[in-house]
Structures are given as C-alpha cells and as structure tokens.
C-alpha positions as CSV (number, residue, x, y, z in Angstrom):
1,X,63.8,109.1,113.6
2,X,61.3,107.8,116.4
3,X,63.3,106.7,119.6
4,X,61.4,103.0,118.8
5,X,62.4,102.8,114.9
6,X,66.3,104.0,116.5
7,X,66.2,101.2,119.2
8,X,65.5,98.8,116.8
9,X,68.1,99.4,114.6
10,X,70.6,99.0,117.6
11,X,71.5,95.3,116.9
12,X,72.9,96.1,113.6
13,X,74.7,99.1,114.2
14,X,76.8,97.7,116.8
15,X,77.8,95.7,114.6
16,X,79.9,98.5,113.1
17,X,81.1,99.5,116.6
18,X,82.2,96.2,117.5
19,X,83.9,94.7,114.6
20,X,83.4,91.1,116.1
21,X,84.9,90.0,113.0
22,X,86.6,90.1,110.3
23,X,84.1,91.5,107.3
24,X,86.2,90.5,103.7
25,X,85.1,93.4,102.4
26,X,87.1,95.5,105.1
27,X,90.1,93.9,103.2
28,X,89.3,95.4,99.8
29,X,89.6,98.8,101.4
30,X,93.7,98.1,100.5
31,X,92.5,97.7,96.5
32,X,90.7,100.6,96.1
33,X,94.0,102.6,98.0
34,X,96.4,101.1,95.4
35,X,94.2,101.8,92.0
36,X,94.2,105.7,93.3
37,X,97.6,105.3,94.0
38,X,98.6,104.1,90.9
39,X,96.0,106.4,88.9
40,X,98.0,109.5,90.4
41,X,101.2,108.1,89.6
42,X,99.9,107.9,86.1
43,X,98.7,111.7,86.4
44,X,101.6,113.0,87.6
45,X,103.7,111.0,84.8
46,X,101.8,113.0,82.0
47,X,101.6,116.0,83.4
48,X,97.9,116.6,84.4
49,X,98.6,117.1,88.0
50,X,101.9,118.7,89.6
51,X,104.2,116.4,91.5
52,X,103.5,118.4,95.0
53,X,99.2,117.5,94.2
54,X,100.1,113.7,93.5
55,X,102.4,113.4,96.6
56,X,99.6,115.3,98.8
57,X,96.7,112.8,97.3
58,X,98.6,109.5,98.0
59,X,99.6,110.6,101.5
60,X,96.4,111.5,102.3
61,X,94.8,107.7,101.1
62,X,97.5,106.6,103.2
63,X,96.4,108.4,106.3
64,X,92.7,107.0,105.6
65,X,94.2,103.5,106.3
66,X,93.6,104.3,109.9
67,X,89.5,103.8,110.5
68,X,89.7,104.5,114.6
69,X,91.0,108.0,114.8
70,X,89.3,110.1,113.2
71,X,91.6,113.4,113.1
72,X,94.0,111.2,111.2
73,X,91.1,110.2,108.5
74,X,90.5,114.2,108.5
75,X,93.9,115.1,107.9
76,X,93.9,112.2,105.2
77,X,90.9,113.6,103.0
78,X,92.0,117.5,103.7
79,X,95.4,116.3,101.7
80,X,93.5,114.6,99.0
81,X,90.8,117.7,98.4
82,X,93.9,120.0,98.3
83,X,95.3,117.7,95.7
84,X,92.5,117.2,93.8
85,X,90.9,120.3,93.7
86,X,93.3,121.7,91.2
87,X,92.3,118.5,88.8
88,X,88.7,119.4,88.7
89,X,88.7,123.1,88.2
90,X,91.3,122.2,85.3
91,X,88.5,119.6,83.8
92,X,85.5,122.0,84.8
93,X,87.2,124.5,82.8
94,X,88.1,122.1,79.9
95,X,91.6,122.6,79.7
C-alpha cells in the first residue's frame, strides 16, 4: 500500500486503537461466546466430542474475552483448535 493511500486511512484506524467509545457491537462479542458455549455443552451431552475437548473449547472463548493482551487471546484460540480439531477430522472423515 502506497505510504499516501496508508496515511489516509490513519483517521479511521485509530479508531480501533483508541476505543473512544463504546461501539454496541463490542457488546455482542458476549452472545456469540455463550451460543458456542452452549453448542459445546450440547456436543459433549451426545457424545460427539469428549468431555476433556468441550472443557478445552469453552475455556479457550473465555480467554478471548480479553481483547488487550494478546498472548492471552493466543492461548485462548490454541485451546479451542486443540478442541476442535478432533470434531472436524471426525466430520471430514464422515463418521
């Protein structure tokens, strides 16, 4: 990207670094937290993923409730790929 084009952009990408306010949409964040939650409770409940996958995939949305430090979010999706993985070689394979 031309150093011009980047510059112009500046104003609205410090919007994201600021946070001067509250965006609604930052709130939804929570829903979409709970509907995983409550999909891999459901999972777990028949059987499709192990207990030990479900309780690494809801820890890890929990640990992506924190936006600012971002070894935390890291930690957060490396749970949730650990416990998912296992789901989608299972459907892959059509078991």
């Amino acid at each position: 990207m031309p150093e011009a084009e980047f510059v112009g952009l500046i104003p609205y990408l410090q919007v994201f670094i600021d946070k001067p306010g509250l965006l609604v949409i930052n709130w939804l964040f929570i829903l979409i937290i709970l509907g995983v939650s409550f999909q891999t409770i459901g999972l777990v409940k028949e059987k499709h993923v192990k207990r030990w996958q479900g309780i690494l995939i809801i820890v890890g949305l929990l640990l992506l409730i924190n936006p600012d430090i971002e070894i935390i979010s890291v930690v957060g999706t490396v749970l949730m790929i650990i416990g998912i993985f296992p789901l989608g070689i299972k459907t892959l394979k059509h078991e």
